[in-house]
ZADO-182479 format. One record per residue (C-alpha): residue number from 1; x, y, z. Coordinates in nm, 2 decimals, m for minus. Example, Ala and Ser with C-alpha at 12.3 -4.5 7.8 and 13.67 -1.06 7.14 Angstrom:
  seq       u       v       w
    1    1.23   m0.45    0.78
    2    1.37   m0.11    0.71
# end
This chain:
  seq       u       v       w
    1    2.20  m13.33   m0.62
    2    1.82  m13.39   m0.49
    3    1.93  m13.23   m0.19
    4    2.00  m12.90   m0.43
    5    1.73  m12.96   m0.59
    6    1.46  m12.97   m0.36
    7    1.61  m12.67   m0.20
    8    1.56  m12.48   m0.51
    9    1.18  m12.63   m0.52
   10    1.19  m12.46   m0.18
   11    1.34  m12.15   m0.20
   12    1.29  m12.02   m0.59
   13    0.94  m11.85   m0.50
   14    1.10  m11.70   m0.17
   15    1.38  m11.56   m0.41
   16    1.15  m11.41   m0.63
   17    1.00  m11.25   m0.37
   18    1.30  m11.13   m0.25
   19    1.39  m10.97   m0.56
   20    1.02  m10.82   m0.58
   21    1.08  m10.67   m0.22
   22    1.42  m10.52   m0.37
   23    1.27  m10.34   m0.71
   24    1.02  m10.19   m0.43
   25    1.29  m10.09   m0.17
   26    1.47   m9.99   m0.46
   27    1.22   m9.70   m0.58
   28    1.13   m9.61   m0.26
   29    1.51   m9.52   m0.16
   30    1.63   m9.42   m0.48
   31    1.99   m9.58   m0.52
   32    2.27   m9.41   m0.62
   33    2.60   m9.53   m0.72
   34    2.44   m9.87   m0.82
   35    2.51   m9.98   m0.48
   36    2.31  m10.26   m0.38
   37    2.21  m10.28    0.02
   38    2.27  m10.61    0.19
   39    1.88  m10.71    0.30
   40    1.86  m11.05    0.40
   41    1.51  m11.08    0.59
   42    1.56  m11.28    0.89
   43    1.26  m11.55    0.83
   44    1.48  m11.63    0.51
   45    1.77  m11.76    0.76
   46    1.86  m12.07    0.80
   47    1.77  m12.22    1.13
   48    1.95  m12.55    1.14
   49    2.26  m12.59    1.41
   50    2.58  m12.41    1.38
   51    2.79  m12.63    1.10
   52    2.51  m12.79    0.99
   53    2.31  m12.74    0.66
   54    2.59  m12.56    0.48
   55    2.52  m12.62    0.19
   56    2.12  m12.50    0.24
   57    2.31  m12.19    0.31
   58    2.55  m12.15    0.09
   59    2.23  m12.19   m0.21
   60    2.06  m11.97   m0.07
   61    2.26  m11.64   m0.06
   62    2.36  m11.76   m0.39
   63    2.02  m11.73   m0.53
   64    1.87  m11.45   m0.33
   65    2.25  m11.27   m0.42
   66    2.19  m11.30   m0.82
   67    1.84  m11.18   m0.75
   68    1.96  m10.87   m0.55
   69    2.25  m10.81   m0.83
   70    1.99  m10.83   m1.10
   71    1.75  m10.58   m0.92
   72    2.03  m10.35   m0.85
   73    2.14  m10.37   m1.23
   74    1.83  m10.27   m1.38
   75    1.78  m10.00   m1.09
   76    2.11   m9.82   m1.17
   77    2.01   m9.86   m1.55
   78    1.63   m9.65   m1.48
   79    1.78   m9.40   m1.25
   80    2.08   m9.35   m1.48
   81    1.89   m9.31   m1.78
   82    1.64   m9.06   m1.59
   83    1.88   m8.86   m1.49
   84    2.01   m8.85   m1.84
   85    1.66   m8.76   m2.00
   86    1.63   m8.44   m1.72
   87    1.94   m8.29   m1.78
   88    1.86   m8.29   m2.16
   89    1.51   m8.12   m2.09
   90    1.67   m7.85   m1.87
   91    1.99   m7.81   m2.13
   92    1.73   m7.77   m2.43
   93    1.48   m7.57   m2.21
   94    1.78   m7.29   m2.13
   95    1.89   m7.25   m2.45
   96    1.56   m7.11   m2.59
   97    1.57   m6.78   m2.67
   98    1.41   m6.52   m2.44
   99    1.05   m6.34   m2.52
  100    1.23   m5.97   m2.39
  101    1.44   m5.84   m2.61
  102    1.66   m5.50   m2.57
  103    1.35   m5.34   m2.74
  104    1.06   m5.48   m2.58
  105    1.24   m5.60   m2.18
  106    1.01   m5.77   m1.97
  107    0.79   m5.54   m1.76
  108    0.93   m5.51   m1.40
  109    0.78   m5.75   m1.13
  110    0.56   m5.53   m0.90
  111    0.65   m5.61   m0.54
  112    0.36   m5.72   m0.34
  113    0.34   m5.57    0.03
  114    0.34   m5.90    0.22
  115    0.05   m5.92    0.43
  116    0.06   m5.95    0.80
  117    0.05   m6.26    0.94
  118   m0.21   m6.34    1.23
  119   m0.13   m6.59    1.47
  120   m0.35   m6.88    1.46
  121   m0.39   m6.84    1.83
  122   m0.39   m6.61    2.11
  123   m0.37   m6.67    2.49
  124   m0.55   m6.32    2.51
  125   m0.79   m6.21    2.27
  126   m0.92   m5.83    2.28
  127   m1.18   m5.75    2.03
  128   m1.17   m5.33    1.96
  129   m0.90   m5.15    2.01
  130   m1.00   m4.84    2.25
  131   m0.93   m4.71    2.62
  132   m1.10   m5.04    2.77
  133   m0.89   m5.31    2.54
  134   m0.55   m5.07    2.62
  135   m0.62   m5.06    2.98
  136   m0.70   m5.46    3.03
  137   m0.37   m5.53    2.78
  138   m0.18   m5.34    3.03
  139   m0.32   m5.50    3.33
  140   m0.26   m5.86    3.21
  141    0.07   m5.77    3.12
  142    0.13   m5.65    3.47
  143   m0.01   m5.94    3.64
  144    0.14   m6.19    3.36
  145    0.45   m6.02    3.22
  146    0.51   m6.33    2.95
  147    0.17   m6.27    2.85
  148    0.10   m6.28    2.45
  149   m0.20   m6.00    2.41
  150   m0.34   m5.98    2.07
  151   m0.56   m5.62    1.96
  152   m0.76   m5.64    1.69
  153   m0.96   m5.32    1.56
  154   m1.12   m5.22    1.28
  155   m0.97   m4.85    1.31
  156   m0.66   m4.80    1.11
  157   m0.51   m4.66    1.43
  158   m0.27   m4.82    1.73
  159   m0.52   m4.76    2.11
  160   m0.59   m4.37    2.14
  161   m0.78   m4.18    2.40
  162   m1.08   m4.00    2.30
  163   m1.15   m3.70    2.48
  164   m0.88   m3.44    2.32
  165   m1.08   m3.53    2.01
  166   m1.36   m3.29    2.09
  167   m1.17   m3.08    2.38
  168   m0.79   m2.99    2.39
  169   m0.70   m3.07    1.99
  170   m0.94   m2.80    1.90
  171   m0.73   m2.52    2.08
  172   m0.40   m2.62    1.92
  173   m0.26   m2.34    1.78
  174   m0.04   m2.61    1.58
  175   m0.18   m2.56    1.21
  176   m0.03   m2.92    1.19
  177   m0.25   m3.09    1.49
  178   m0.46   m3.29    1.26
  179   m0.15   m3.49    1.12
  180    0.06   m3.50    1.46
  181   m0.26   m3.55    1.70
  182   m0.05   m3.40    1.94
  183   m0.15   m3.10    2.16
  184   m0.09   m2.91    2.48
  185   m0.31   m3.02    2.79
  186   m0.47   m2.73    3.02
  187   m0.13   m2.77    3.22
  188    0.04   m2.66    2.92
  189    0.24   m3.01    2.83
  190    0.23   m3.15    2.55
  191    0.11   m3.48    2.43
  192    0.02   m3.76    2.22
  193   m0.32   m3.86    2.18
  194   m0.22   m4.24    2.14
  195   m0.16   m4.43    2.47
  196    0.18   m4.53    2.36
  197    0.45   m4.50    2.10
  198    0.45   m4.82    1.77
  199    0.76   m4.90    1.94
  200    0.59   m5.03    2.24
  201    0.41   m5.30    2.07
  202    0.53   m5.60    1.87
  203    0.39   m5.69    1.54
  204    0.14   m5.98    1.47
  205    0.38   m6.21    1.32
  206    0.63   m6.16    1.60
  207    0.38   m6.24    1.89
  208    0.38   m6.63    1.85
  209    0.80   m6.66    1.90
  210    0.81   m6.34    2.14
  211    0.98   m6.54    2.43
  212    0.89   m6.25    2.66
  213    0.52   m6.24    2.53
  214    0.41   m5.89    2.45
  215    0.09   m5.65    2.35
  216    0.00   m5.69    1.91
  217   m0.22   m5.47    1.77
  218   m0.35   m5.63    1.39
  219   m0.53   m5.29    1.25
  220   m0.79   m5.23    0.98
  221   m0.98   m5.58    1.08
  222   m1.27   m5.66    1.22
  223   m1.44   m5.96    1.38
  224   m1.78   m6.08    1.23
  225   m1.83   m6.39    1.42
  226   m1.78   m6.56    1.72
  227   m1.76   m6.93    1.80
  228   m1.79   m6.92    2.18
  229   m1.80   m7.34    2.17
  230   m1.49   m7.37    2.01
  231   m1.30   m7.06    2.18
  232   m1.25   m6.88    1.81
  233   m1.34   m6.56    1.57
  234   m1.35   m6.51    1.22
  235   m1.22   m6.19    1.09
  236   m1.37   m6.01    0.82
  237   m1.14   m6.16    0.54
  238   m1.23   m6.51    0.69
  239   m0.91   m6.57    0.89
  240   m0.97   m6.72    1.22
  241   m0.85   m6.71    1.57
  242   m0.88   m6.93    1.82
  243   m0.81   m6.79    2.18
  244   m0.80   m6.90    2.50
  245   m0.92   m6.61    2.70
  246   m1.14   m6.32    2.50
  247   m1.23   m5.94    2.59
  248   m1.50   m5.78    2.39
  249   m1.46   m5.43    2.39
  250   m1.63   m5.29    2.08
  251   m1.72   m4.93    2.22
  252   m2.00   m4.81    2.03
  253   m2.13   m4.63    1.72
  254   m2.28   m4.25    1.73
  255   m2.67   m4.24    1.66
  256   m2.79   m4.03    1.39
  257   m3.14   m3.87    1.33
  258   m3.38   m4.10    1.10
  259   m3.46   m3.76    0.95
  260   m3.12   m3.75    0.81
  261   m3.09   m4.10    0.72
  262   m3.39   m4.05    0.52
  263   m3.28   m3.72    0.37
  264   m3.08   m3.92    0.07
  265   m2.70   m3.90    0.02
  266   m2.66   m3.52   m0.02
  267   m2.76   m3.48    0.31
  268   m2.56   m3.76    0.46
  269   m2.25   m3.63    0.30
  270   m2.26   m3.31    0.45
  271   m2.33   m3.48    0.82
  272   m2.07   m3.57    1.07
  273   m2.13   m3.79    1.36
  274   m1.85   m3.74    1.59
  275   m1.69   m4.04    1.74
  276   m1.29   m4.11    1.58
  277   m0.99   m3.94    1.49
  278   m1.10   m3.96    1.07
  279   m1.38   m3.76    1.22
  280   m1.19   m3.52    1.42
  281   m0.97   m3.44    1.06
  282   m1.24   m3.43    0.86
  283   m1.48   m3.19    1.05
  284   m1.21   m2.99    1.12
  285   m1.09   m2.98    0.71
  286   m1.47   m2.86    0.68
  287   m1.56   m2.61    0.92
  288   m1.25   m2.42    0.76
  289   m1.41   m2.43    0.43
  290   m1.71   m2.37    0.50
  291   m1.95   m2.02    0.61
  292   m2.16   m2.18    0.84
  293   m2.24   m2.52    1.10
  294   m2.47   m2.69    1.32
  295   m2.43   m2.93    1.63
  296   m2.78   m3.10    1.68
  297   m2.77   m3.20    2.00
  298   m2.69   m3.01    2.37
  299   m2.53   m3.31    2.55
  300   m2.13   m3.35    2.65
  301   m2.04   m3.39    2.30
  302   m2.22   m3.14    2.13
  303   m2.19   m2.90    2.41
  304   m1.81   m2.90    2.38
  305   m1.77   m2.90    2.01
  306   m2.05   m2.57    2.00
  307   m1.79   m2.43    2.25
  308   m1.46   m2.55    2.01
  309   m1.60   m2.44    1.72
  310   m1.72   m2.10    1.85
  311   m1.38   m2.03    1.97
  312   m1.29   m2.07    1.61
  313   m1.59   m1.86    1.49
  314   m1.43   m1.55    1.72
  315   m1.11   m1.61    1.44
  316   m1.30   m1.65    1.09
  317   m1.62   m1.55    0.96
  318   m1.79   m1.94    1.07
  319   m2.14   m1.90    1.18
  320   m2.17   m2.20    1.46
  321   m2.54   m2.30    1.55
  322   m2.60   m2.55    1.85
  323   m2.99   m2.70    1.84
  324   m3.13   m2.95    2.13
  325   m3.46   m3.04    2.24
  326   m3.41   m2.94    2.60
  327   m3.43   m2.61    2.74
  328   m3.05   m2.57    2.78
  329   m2.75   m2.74    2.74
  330   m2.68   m3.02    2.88
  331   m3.07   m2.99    3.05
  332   m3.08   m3.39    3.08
  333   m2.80   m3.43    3.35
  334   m2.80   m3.02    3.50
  335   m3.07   m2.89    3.76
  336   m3.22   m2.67    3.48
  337   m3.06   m2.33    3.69
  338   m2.75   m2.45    3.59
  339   m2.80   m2.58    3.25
  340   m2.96   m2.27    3.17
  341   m2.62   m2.07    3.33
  342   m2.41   m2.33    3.09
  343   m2.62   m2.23    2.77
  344   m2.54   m1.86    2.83
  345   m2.18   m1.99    2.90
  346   m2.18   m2.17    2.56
  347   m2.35   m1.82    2.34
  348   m2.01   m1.61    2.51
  349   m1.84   m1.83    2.28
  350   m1.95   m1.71    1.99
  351   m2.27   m1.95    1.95
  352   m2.62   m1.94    1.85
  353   m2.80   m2.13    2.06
  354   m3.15   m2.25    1.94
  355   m3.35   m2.45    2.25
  356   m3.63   m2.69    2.24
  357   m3.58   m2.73    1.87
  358   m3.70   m3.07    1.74
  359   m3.60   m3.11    1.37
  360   m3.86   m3.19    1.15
  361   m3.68   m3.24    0.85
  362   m3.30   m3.17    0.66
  363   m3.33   m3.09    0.23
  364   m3.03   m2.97    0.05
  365   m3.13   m2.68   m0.14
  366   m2.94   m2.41   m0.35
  367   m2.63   m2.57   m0.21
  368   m2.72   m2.52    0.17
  369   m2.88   m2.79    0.38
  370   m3.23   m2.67    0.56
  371   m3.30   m2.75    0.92
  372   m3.70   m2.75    0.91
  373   m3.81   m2.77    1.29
  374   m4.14   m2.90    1.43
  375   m4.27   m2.53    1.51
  376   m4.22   m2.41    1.18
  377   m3.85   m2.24    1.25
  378   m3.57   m2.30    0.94
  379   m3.28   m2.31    1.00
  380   m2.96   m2.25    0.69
  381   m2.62   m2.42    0.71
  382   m2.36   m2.60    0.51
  383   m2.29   m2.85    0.71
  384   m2.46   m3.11    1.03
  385   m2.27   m3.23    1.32
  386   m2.49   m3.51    1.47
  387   m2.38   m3.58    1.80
  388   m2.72   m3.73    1.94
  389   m2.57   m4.02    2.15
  390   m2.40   m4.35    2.10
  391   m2.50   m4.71    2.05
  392   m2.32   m5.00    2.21
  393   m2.19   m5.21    1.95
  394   m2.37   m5.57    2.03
  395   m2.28   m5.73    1.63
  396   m2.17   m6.00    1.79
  397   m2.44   m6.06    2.03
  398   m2.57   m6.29    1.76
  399   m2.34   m6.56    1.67
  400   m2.17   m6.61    2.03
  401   m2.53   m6.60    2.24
  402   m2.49   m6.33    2.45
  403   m2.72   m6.17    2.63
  404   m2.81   m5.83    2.56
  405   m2.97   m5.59    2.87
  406   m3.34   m5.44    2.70
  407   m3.33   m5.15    2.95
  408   m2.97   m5.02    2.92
  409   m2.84   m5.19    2.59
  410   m2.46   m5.34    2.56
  411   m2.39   m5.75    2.67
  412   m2.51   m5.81    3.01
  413   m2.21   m5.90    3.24
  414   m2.20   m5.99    3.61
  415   m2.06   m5.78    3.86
  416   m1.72   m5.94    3.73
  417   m1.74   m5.86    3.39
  418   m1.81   m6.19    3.30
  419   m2.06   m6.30    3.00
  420   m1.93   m6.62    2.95
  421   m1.65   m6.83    3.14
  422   m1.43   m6.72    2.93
  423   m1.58   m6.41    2.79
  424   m1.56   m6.05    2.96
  425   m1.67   m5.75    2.83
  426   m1.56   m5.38    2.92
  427   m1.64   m5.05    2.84
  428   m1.91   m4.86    2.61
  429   m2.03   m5.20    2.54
  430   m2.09   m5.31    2.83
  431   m2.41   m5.35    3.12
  432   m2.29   m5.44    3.46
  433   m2.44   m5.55    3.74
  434   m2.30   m5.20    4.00
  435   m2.30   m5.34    4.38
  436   m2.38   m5.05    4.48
  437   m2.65   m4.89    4.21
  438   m2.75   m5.20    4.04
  439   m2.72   m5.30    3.71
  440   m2.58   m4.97    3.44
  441   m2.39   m4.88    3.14
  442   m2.19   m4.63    3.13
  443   m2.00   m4.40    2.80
  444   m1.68   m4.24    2.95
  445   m1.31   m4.27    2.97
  446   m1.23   m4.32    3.30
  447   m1.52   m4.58    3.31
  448   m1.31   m4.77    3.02
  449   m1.02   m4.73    3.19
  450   m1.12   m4.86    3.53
  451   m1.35   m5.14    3.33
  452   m1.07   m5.26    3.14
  453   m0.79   m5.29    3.39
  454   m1.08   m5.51    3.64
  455   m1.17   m5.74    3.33
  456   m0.75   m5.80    3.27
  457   m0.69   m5.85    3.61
  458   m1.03   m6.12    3.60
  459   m0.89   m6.24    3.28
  460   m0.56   m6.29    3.48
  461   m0.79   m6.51    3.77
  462   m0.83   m6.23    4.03
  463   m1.27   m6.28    4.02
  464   m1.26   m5.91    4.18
  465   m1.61   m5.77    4.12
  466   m1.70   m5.42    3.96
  467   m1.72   m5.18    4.32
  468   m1.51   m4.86    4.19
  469   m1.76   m4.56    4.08
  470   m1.60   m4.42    3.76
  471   m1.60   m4.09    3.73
  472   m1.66   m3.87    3.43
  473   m1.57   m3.51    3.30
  474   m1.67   m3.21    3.07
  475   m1.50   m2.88    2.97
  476   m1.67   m2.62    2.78
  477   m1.28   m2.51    2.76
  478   m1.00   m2.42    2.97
  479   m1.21   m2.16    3.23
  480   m1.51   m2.40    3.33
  481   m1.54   m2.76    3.38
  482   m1.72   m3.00    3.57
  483   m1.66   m3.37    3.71
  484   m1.91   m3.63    3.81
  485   m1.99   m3.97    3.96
  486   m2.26   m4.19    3.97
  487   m2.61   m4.14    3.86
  488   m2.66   m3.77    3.74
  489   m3.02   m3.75    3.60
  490   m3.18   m3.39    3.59
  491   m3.53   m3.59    3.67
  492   m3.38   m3.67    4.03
  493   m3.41   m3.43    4.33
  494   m3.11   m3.20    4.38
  495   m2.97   m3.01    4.61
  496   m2.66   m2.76    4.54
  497   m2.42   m2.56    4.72
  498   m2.19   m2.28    4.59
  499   m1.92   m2.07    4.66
  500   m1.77   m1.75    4.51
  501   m1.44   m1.92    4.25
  502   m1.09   m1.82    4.24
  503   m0.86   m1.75    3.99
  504   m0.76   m2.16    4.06
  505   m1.08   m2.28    4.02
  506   m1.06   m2.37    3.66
  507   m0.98   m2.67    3.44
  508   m0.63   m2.55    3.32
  509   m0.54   m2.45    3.73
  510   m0.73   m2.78    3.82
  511   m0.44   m2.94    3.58
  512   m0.12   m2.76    3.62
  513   m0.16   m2.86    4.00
  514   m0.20   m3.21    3.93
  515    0.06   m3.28    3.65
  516   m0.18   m3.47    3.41
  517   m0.45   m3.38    3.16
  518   m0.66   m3.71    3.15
  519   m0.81   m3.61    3.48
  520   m0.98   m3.96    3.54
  521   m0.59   m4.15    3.53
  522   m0.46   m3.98    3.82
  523   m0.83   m3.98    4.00
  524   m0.89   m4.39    4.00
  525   m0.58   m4.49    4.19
  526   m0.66   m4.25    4.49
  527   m0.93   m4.34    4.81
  528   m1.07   m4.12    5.05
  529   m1.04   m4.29    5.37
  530   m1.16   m4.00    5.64
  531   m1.17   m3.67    5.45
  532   m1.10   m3.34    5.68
  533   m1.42   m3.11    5.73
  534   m1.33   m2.75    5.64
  535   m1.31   m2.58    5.97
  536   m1.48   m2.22    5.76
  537   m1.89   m2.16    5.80
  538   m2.12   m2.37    5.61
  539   m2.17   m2.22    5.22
  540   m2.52   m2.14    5.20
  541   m2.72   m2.37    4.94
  542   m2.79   m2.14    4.66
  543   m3.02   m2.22    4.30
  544   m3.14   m1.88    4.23
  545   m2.80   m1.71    4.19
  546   m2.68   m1.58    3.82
  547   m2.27   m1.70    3.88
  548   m2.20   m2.05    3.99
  549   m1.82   m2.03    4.02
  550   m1.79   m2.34    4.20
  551   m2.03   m2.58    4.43
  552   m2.12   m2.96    4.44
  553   m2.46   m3.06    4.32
  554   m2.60   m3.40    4.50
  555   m2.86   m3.59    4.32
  556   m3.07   m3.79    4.53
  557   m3.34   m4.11    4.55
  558   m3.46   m4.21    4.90
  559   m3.35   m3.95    5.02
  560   m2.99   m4.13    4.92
  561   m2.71   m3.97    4.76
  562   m2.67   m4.16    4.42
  563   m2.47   m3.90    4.21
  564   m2.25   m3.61    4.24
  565   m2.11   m3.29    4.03
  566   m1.86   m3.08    4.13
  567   m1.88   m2.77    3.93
  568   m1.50   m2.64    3.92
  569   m1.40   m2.84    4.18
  570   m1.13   m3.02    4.12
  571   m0.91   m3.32    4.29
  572   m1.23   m3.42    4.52
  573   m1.33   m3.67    4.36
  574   m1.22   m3.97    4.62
  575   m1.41   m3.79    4.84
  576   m1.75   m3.80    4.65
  577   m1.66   m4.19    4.51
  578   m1.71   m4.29    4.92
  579   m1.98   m4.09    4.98
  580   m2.20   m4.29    4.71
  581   m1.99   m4.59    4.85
  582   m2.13   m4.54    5.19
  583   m2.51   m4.53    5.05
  584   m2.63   m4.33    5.43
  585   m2.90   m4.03    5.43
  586   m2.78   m3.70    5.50
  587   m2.99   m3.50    5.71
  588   m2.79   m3.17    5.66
  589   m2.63   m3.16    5.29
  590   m2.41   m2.83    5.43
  591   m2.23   m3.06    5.65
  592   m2.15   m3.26    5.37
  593   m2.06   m3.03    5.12
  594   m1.80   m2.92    5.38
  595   m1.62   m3.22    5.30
  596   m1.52   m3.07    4.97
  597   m1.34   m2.72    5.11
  598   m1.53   m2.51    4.83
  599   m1.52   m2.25    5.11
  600   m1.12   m2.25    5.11
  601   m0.90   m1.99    4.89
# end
């Protein structure tokens, strides 16, 4: 007996504290079935040799046993009598009677459109969702086919190209063009302006799980900020993305007069600037409504609407007005011979040309705006088409440091399209460093294209640096176009050389040879290695002549060859890219101009 009983002394607190450690196991796990489980803590074991202290034993699972059966009793009890309690609640809770009745039902629950769903992160970030972000998607893709590429663009629409918007979609004669956006090229087939179908992208949501990777375009959002330490943006509804790798390629915004923007919101609501497709449907809505408008401005854009619009004037009673501040159109990149051939080009479309106006001030009175020019000239219309230039769009310049070039405008980007480690920048929006011409900017297609696809590849590890010439291209409609490369500035010596054109000599023959409409797409992937001299006489340099049916124009500094047109000549263009390539002096332009068989029928 004092054996028993100092083993109770000894073991009644490490009972209680078993039963203490049950109540709380007992809660945590929730028992069911009043089942008790067998704990018996190892430091509570006896120690003592095998058959001896049996008794020790024997007392204690006796007492920690009752404590365990006690704790499991008054466990089953709570969790019994819980469970009683809820199912009363939820019996008395359903059996109240409903608010609807047969003559007042509940209101129908309104489905809510679930919200895309934006990845959290992105291997490959591209910010705008134009010609340069399509081009580098495609180009990662090629390089990394698992690759997860994520667009995001504050357009409502999937990647486009731009040029039909103020060339071939105006000489539709599908009265539904501004809902299909589709329209015959100068080779006569037909085409969308997007890049590609929906069904060639994957949604948002889908891009994190897509075992194949893929290209996501996440429309109608824009990026406000940049965290360039912590490899993330925050879109405009405050979701953020963090990324690993990150294109910028933001385009730019058309300029508008300050005299307009100070002309109140009367004038401003009858002004178009020119620059996406909402534009494209809404100009073209107006000038159908509408007795008379005006282009302000004579530079590719302008020039080419004046001509669109005054093929339209030649069908309907609209009055089409084209103002610039030059002497002719296009007069900042054309000898001023041939911008002054051009301008008479433009008025046998059916358009009043008004030259070296500089606009004063714009008033809306007696429902017609009035163009008040600097020499006292007023001019009448209903409605402005500002196409005065573009801005690169630098709004995120701020919050992620970069550098933006003073003399040229857009983020400043080595020759690799580089403006961070992991940054790159393509495009409108971008100034970079040219090998060959030093540091530019540049605001055409084929320059986005080619831009694009270098910063994917880059983005992909390839550290090529920027040494293609892009090429641009302008068509006052299907009979006269031009193409050029490098720097074309009317303020440069030039020298020109024409021939007599043929009946192939045009934009729409230039097209229906080669197959494809977006000139610049076929024209990057080709070189000239050792192009063939025509074997014909030398053309004779001509600027005094009244018909330029075809020629090359050569701008030069030092004596250099920096930039070249070729007026309806078409599928040279490799030829001209290695000329600027090579960067020699030309002692005889003739000879050169041979290069381009302007001479041959």
């Amino acid at each position: 007996m004092l054996k028993c009983r100092t083993a109770w002394k000894k073991l009644a607190p490490l009972a209680r504290a078993s039963s203490t450690v049950c109540r709380q196991n007992v809660r945590r796990t929730g028992l069911t079935n009043g089942r008790i489980p067998a704990l018996v803590p190892a430091a509570h074991m006896s120690t003592g040799p095998a058959g001896g202290g049996g008794g020790e034993n024997r007392l204690y699972f006796a007492l920690v046993g009752a404590a365990f059966v006690a704790t499991g009793i008054y466990a089953y009890r709570t969790v019994k009598g819980d469970k009683q309690r809820y199912q009363e609640r939820i019996d008395e809770i359903s059996s109240r009677p409903s608010k609807a009745t047969e003559s007042d039902p509940e209101p129908p629950v309104e489905a809510v459109p679930a919200l895309p769903k934006v990845p959290s992160h992105t291997p490959y970030l591209l910010i705008g969702g134009g010609t340069a972000s399509f081009a580098a998607a495609r180009s990662i893709r090629a390089r990394d086919p698992n690759a997860k590429v994520l667009i995001v663009t504050d357009e409502p629409d999937l990647p486009y190209m731009r040029p039909p918007l103020s060339k071939e979609l105006w000489f539709s004669d599908d009265p539904s063009v501004t809902d299909t956006l589709r329209f015959k090229q100068w080779n006569g087939k037909e085409r969308s302006i997007y890049f590609q179908p929906a069904s060639f992208y994957i949604s948002p949501e889908e891009l994190d799980s897509a075992e194949n990777g893929g290209v996501a375009v996440l429309t109608g959002k824009k990026v406000v900020h940049m965290d360039v330490r912590g490899n993330k943006v925050k879109l405009d509804d405050e979701t953020e993305i963090s990324y690993d790798k990150c294109l910028i390629a933001t385009g730019g915004v058309p300029r508008n007069l300050q005299v307009i923007e100070r002309a109140g919101d009367e004038v401003m609501k009858r002004t178009t600037l020119f620059r996406k497709i909402e534009d494209f449907k809404a100009l073209d809505k107006v000038s159908r409504n509408i007795q008379s408008v005006t282009i302000i401005g004579g530079g590719f854009l302008g020039s080419e609407l004046a001509c669109a619009l005054g093929r339209r004037s030649n069908e309907s009673d609209l009055e089409v007005i084209q103002m610039f501040p030059e002497k002719g159109n296009m007069g900042k990149v054309l000898p001023e011979y041939l911008s002054n051939w051009t301008t008479a080009k433009v008025k046998r479309e059916g358009v009043k040309v008004i030259a070296e106006a500089l606009v004063k001030s714009v008033t809306c009175k007696d429902d017609k705006l009035e163009i008040q020019l600097k020499d006292g000239r007023l001019v009448k219309t209903d409605h402005i088409v500002a196409a005065v230039g573009l801005e690169p769009n630098v709004d995120l310049a701020k919050s992620a440091g970069l550098e933006v070039d003073s003399d040229f405008g857009g983020y400043r980007v080595n020759a690799e399209l580089q403006a961070r480690s992991n940054i790159w920048v393509a495009g409108d929006a971008a100034c970079f460093y040219d090998i060959r011409l030093g540091r530019r900017r540049v605001e055409h297609h084929d320059h986005a294209v080619v831009s694009g696809r270098l910063a994917g590849e880059n983005m992909t590890g390839a550290n090529k640096p920027y040494w293609h010439q892009s090429m641009f291209w302008s068509d006052l409609g299907p009979d006269v176009g031009y193409e050029a490369i490098g720097i074309v500035d009317s303020s440069l010596p030039t020298v020109g050389v024409f021939a007599k054109a043929t009946a192939k000599d045009t934009p729409k023959a230039a097209t229906e040879e080669s197959g494809t409409g977006i000139r610049s797409e076929s024209e990057t992937e080709d070189t000239a290695v050792s192009p063939v001299a025509s074997s014909l006489p030398a053309p004779v340099v001509q600027q005094n002549k009244d018909d330029y049916g075809k020629g090359v124009i050569f701008y030069l500094r030092d004596k250099v060859v920096v930039g070249i047109i070729l007026w309806n000549v078409f599928n040279r263009m490799p030829i001209a890219r290695k000329i600027i390539k090579d960067g020699e002096e030309h002692a005889d332009l003739n000879e050169v101009a041979k290069l381009f068989n302007i001479h041959e029928d």
